[in-house]
N, C-alpha and C positions, 0 to 999 in steps of 0.2 A: 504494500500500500504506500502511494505517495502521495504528501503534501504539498500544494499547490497553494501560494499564496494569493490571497485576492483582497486589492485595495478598496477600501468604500472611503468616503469623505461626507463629511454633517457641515453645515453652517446652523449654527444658533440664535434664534433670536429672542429680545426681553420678552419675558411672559405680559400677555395680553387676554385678560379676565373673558373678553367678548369671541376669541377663536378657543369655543370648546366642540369641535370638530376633528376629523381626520380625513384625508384624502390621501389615494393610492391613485399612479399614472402611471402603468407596466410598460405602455407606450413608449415613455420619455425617460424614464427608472427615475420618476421621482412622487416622493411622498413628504408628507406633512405630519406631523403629531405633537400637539400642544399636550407639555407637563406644566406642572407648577412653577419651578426654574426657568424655563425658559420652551422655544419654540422650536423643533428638530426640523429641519430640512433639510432632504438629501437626496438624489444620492447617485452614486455612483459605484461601480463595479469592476475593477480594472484586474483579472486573472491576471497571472504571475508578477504582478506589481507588489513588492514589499516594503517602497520605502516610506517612511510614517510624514515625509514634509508635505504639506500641505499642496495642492495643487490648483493654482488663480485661474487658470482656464476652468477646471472643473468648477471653482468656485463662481464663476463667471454665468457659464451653462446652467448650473441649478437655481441659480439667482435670476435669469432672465426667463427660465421655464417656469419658476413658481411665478412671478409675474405676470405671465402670458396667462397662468390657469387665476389668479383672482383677479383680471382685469376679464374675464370671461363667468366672473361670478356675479357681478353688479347686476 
């Protein structure tokens, strides 16, 4: 059996009382999920990628796709 590492990356946002909601995009691999702390959004999937720095393009891509999906919420 071999392990095969796979990157994922979150941006967080300050928790906000009024998104007590979740959404899933399999489409786009991006989902939502409001905790207490704070607001998860993510995401991303990168097989045999192991290194932990942060990645701005992805950070880029998930921030302009959650976007697109609550500017398509109003």
């Amino acid at each position: 059996m071999e392990l095969i590492p796979v990157k994922g990356q979150l941006s967080l946002l300050l928790p906000q009382a009024e998104v007590n909601y979740v959404y899933l995009d399999g489409a786009r691999d991006l989902y939502m999920f409001p905790r207490r702390d704070a607001i998860v959004l993510g995401g991303s999937h990168e097989h045999g990628v192991s290194s932990l720095e942060p990645d701005e393009t992805q950070a880029a891509r998930i921030f302009a796709g959650h976007k697109h999906i609550a500017a398509g919420m109003r």
